[in-house]
Residue, then its C-alpha position, 0 to 999 in steps of 0.5 A: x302383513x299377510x294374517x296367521x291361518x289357523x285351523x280348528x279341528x274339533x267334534x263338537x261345536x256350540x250351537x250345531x252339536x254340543x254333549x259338554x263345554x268343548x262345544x262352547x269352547x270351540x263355538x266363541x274360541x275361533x269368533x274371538x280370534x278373528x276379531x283379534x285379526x287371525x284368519x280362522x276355520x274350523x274343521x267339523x264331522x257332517x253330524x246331522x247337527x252340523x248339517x241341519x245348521x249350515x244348510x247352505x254347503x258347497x264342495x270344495x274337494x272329494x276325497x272317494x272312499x275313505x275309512x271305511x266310507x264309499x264316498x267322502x267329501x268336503x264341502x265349506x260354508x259360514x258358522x250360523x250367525x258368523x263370519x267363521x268359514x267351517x270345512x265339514x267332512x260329508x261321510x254319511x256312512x260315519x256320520x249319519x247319526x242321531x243323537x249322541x255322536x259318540x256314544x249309541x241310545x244304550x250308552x255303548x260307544x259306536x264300534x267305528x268311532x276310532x274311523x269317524x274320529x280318524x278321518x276327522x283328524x286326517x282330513x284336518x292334516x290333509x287340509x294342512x298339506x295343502x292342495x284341499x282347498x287350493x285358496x287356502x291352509x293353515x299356518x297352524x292346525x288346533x287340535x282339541x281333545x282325543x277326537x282330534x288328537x290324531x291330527x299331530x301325528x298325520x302331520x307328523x307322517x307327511x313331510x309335505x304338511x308344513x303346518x305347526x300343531x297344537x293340541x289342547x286337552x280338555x278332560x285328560x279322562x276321556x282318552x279314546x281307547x281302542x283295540x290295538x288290531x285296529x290300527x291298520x284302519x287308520x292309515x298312519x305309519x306302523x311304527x306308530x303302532x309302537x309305544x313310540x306312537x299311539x300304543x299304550x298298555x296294548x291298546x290304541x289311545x288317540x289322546x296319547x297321539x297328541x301329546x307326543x306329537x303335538x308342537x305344543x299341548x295346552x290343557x284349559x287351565x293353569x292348575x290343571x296343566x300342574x294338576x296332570x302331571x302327576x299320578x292323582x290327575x294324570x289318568x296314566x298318562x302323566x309319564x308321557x306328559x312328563x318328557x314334554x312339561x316344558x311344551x305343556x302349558x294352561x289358559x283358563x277357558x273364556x266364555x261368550x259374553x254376547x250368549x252369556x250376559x244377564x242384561x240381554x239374556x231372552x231365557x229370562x224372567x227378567x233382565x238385570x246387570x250389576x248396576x241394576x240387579x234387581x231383576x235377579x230377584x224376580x228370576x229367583x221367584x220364577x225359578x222358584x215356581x218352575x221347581x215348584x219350591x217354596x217362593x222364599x227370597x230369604x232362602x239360599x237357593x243352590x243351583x246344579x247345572x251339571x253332567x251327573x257324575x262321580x268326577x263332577x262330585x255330585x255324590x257328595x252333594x247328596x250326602x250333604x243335601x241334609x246340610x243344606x237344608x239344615x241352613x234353611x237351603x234349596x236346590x234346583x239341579x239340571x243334569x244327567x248321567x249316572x243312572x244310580x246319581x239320577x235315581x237318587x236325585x229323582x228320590x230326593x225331589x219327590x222326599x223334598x219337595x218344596x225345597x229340591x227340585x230335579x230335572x233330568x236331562x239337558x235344557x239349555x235355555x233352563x241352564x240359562x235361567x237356574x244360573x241367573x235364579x240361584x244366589x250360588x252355583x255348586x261344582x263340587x268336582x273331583x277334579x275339574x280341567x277348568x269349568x265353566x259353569x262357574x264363569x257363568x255364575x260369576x257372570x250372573x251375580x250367583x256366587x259359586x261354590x267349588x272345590x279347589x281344584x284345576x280351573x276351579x281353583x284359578x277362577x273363584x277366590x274364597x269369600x274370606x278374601x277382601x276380593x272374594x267371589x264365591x265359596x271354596x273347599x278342599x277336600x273331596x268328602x260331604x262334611x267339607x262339602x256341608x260345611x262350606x253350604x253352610x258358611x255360604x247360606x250364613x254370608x248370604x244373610x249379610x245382605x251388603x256384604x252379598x251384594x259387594x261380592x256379587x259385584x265383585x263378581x261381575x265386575x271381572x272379565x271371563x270373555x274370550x278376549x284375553x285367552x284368544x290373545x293368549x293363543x295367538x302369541x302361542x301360534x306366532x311361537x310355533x308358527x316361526x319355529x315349532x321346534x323353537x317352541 
């Protein structure tokens, strides 16, 4: 029996270019498939990243000037360290940029984002279409989140691109907006300029293109796949959602449990598993001293590894902190974002020292050892599509502590549970937040208690195997019938 095709359309991907959790996602996602038997590719923008990391490239097919770029190619290789085959779009003009690949130094978006993440996703549908890559296109195209989002509806455009789609949103606050009188740029149809298309409240909204084109949506959890269809979580797009609730659906991201696993883990002080923990002592101390915190293993040591944000709730952490060093705490945090969220921090580091310690930026062997350091994981979050720093906590033994919301909710049971894995709050505000520090640094002090819940935690299976297998009896719906599905 001939293998589903599958493509992956996405902006990011762990290790070539990564800004948050979609690079992770779509870097294990597509490897887990294969093993399960699918024929995988994936579809990447030549950022530099990509270029740097695949520099064994060769052409498969011009496609001349394109979205606004003289010269556009596609060229094909292998994943570092996989045998995934990528197609990567070669558009220097678009792509050839340092940095963030969304954003410039200052912050501002680049002015023709809405033609760099266009050609991505119409270059995903052309692939579809077939004749690309005259050895090969996909029975299935996925699409993830607005940098994609557009690929549904170039399918939807080309009578002759069979390919069913599904697009999978993983943060419904980050839509791609743009100004509507840019439309003619992105070659689709103009009756999707309408509010039938891709036109919202007089704006362009790539997002929108995929819920309503999309054969299916998927979101990355459960709960927030509930979560989204209502106004609170739903960022206005929730009345488009709605006629479609029967096509939406959630599977709760997996993670890499070969990049992620404390007993072969080289970031480490010291390599340790749930049979033999004990070198996760020995990565207390060691963070401890990178931070410059007091070497105390009877302390609860709260680890961050977070973009600074207000949906991410670390606002809240602040107002708590005197909270967690009421309970004879401490703090070591990883991020960056909101300048006035960094400034704070910064403050409280230099007031606190000895028990909080900050390093602004992003470090991803650091995020490896503050994981594998702390006794919890705090992911205060406003909302939170799924998370995935707390799977790596339940990985690592340090017991996270999340508000219960989206995938949050559906990943972390509360302590007070026989089958408890970490620390739970309801309400968006300091004093549930505070709270719940508290009961943690006071369950922490029952030293066998601790130890059975960390073992509880690590005993649970958070890879990649059970939501590939998830997907693919997704596709084999869609793939027979898309408008069956």
């Amino acid at each position: 029996m001939t293998p589903l095709r599958v493509l992956h359309a996405t902006a990011e991907l762990y290790p070539l270019v990564k800004t948050g959790g979609l690079a992770d996602v779509t870097g294990a996602l597509p490897a887990a498939q294969a093993a399960l038997g699918l024929d995988v590719r994936v579809l990447l923008p030549g950022l530099p990243g990509v270029h740097a990391g695949m520099p064994a490239l060769h052409e498969v097919a011009r496609l001349g000037p394109a979205f606004g770029a003289a010269r556009v190619a596609l060229l094909q290789g292998r994943l570092p360290g996989s045998d995934v085959t990528a197609y990567v779009i070669d558009a220097p003009w678009l792509y050839a940029r340092n940095g963030n690949p969304y954003v410039r130094a200052d912050g501002s978006e680049w002015p023709d984002n809405h033609r760099r993440f266009g050609l991505l996703s119409w270059v995903g549908a052309q692939l579809a279409a077939g004749g690309l890559d005259p050895a090969w296109s996909p029975d299935v195209v996925h699409a993830h989140d607005w940098h994609a989002a557009l690929t549904p509806a170039y399918l939807a455009s080309q009578p002759a691109a069979r390919a069913a789609s599904v697009f999978t949103i993983h943060n419904l606050a980050y839509q791609g907006r743009f100004e509507h009188d840019l439309f003619p740029e992105l070659g689709l149809p103009p009756w999707m300029a309408s509010l039938a298309g891709i036109e919202f409240h007089g704006e362009l909204r790539f997002m929108k293109a995929g819920l309503v084109f999309a054969d299916r949506i998927t979101t990355v959890s459960p709960t927030y796949a509930q979560e989204i269809l209502g106004p609170e979580h739903g960022h206005q797009l929730d009345g488009v959602l709605a006629p479609r609730r029967e096509r939406l659906s959630g599977i709760v991201n997996g993670i890499d449990d070969a990049v992620w696993n404390p007993a072969t883990d080289r970031a480490l002080a010291a390599r340790y598993d749930a049979r033999r923990p004990a070198g996760k002592a020995a990565c207390k101390r060691a963070l401890q001293r990178e931070f410059k915190l007091t070497e105390a293993a009877d302390a609860p040591l709260f680890g961050i590894v977070s973009r600074l944000s207000h949906q991410k709730g670390l606002d809240l952490l602040l107002d708590a902190l005197p909270a967690l060093l009421q309970a004879g705490g401490q703090m070591a945090l990883l991020g960056t974002g909101d300048a006035a969220i960094e400034h704070a921090f910064r403050n409280a580091a230099t007031a606190l020292a000895g028990s909080v310690g900050v390093q602004i930026g992003y470090d991803e062997s650091l995020a490896h050892r503050i994981i594998a350091g702390a006794d919890l994981i705090v992911v205060p979050s406003r909302f939170e599509p799924c998370g995935l720093t707390q799977l790596y906590g339940l990985r690592y033994g340090t017991l996270p502590l999340v508000r219960r919301t989206g995938g949050l909710a559906d990943t972390v049971t509360d302590a007070d549970a026989p089958d408890g894995t970490g620390f739970v709050f309801e309400h968006a505000d300091a004093g549930a937040l505070g709270w719940t520090i508290g009961r943690a640094a006071q369950a922490f002090r029952d030293t066998a208690g601790w130890r059975r819940m960390m073992a509880t935690a690590m005993a649970q299976d958070w890879s990649w195997r059970g939501p590939a297998a998830a997907y693919h009896a997704l596709y084999q719906e869609i793939a027979r019938d898309p408008q069956a599905a």
